[in-house]
N, C-alpha and C positions, 0 to 999 in steps of 0.2 A: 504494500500500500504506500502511496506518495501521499507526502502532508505540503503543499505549496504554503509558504509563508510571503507576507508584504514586504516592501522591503521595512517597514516599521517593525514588525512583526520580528522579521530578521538580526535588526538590527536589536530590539531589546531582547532577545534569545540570551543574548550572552557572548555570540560566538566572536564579535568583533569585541567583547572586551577586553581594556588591556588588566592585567594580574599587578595588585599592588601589594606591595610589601614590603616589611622594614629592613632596611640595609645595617651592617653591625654597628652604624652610629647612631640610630634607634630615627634616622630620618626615613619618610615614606619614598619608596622608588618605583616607578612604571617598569614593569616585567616588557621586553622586547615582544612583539609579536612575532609569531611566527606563522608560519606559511603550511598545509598540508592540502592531502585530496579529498572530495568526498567520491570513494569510487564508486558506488553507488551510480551516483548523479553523473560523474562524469565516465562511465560504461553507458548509460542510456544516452548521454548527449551523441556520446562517437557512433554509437548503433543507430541513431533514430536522424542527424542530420543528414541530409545528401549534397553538402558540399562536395563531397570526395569523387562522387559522380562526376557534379558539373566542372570537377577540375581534369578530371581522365579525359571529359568529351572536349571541354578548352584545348587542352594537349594535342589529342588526337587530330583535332582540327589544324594547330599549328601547325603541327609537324607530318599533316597527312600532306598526298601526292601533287594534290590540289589546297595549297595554301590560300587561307580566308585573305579578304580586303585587310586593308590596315581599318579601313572605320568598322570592320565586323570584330576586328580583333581587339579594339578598342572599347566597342560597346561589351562585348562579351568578358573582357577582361576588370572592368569597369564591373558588370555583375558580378563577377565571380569574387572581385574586392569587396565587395558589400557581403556577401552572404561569408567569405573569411570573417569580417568583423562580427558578425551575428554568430559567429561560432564561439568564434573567442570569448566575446562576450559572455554567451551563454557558458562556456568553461569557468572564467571568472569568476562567475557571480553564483553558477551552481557548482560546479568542481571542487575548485578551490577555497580554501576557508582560513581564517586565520585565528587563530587559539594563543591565551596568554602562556599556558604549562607547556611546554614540550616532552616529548617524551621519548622520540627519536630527532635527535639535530640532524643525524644522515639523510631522515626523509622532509626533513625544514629545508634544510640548504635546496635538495634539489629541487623540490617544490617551488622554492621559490623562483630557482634561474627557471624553472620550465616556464613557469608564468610569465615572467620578465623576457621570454622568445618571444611571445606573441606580439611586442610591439616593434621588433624589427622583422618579424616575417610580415606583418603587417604594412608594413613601409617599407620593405622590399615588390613586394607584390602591388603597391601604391607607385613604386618606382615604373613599373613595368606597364600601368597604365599609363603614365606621362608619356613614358616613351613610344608608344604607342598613337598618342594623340600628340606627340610632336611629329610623326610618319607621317600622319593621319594630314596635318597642317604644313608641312614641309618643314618645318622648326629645325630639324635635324640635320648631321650631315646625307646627304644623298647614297651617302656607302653604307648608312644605317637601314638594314630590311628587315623584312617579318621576318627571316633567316633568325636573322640575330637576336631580335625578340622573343623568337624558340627557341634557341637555346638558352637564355637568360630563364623564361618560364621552367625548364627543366632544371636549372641551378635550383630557383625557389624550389620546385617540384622534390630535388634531391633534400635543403635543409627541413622544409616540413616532414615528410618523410622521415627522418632522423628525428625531427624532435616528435613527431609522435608514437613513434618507437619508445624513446625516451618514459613518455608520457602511459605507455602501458608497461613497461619496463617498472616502473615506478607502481603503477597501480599494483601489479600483480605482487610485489615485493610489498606491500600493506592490507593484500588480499590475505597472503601467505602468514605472514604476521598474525592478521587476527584469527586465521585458523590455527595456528601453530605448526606448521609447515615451514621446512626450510634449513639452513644451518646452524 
C-alpha cells in the first residue's frame, strides 16, 4: 500500500528534520543531514516512468540510417529534457530523503553524489538541446552536424547509464541490508 503525503504533510513527518544535540560544551549543535534512498519509491519510479523509452527511440533516430532534421532533433530532444527533469525530480522528492541519525555514512556519501549527478546530467542533456537549436539556426560552426550531436547524445547516453547502475547498485546494497543479506 502507498500513503502519498503533501508536501506539508512531508515536511512535518520528520524526515527533513535536522537532529539537535548537545556538543561536550553543553552548547546545542545541528546534527549534519544526511542523504539516503527510499527504494521502495525509487524501484517504482524507474519501473513505472518511460523516459528510458523515449531516450532509446531519440537515439535510435539519431543514429539510424536516415538521420532526423536538426529542428526534429531539437524539438525531440527538447522533450526528452523535460521528461529527464520530471524524472529527477520525481527521484528527488520520492527516492531520496534526508534523515538527521545516520547509520551507514557509506550509503550517505553515495546517496548523496548520486543525487548531486542529476544536475549535471541535466545540463549536459540541456547542453545538447542548445546545440541542436544553434544547427537548427545556423548559430554554429557549419562543420557542427547531427553527426556530432549523436555522438554527444551517446556520451550522455553512456554517463546516465553509469549512474543508474550506480543508483541500483546502491539500492540493492540497502535492499540486502534490510534483509540481512550480504557480507
Amino acid at each position: 500500500m502507498s500513503i502519498w503525503f503533501s508536501e506539508t504533510e512531508f515536511r512535518r513527518s520528520g524526515v527533513l528534520s535536522l537532529g539537535i544535540h548537545m556538543d561536550v560544551d553543553g552548547e546545542a549543535e545541528v546534527a549534519e543531514d544526511r542523504i539516503t534512498l527510499n527504494v521502495a519509491f525509487m524501484s517504482e519510479i524507474k519501473e513505472d516512468f518511460d523516459f528510458r523509452e523515449t531516450l532509446r527511440n531519440v537515439c535510435h533516430r539519431l543514429n539510424g540510417p536516415q538521420a532526423m532534421s536538426p529542428r526534429d532533433a531539437a524539438k525531440e530532444l527538447a522533450a526528452l529534457r523535460d521528461q529527464l527533469e520530471t524524472y529527477f525530480a520525481m527521484e528527488e522528492f520520492y527516492g531520496y530523503f534526508q534523515q538527521a541519525a545516520t547509520t551507514n555514512p557509506g550509503v550517505n556519501h553515495k546517496a548523496d553524489l548520486l543525487r548531486s549527478d542529476h544536475e549535471s546530467l541535466f545540463l549536459q542533456l540541456n547542453e545538447l538541446v542548445d546545440l541542436a537549436e544553434q544547427i537548427v539556426y545556423r548559430e554554429c560552426s557549419k562543420r557542427v552536424t547531427i553527426r556530432d550531436l549523436a555522438e554527444k547524445l551517446d556520451s550522455f547516453c553512456e554517463a546516465l547509464a553509469d549512474h543508474e547502475q550506480d543508483e541500483m547498485e546502491l539500492m540493492m546494497r540497502l535492499h540486502n541490508e534490510v534483509l540481512g543479506v550480504g557480507d
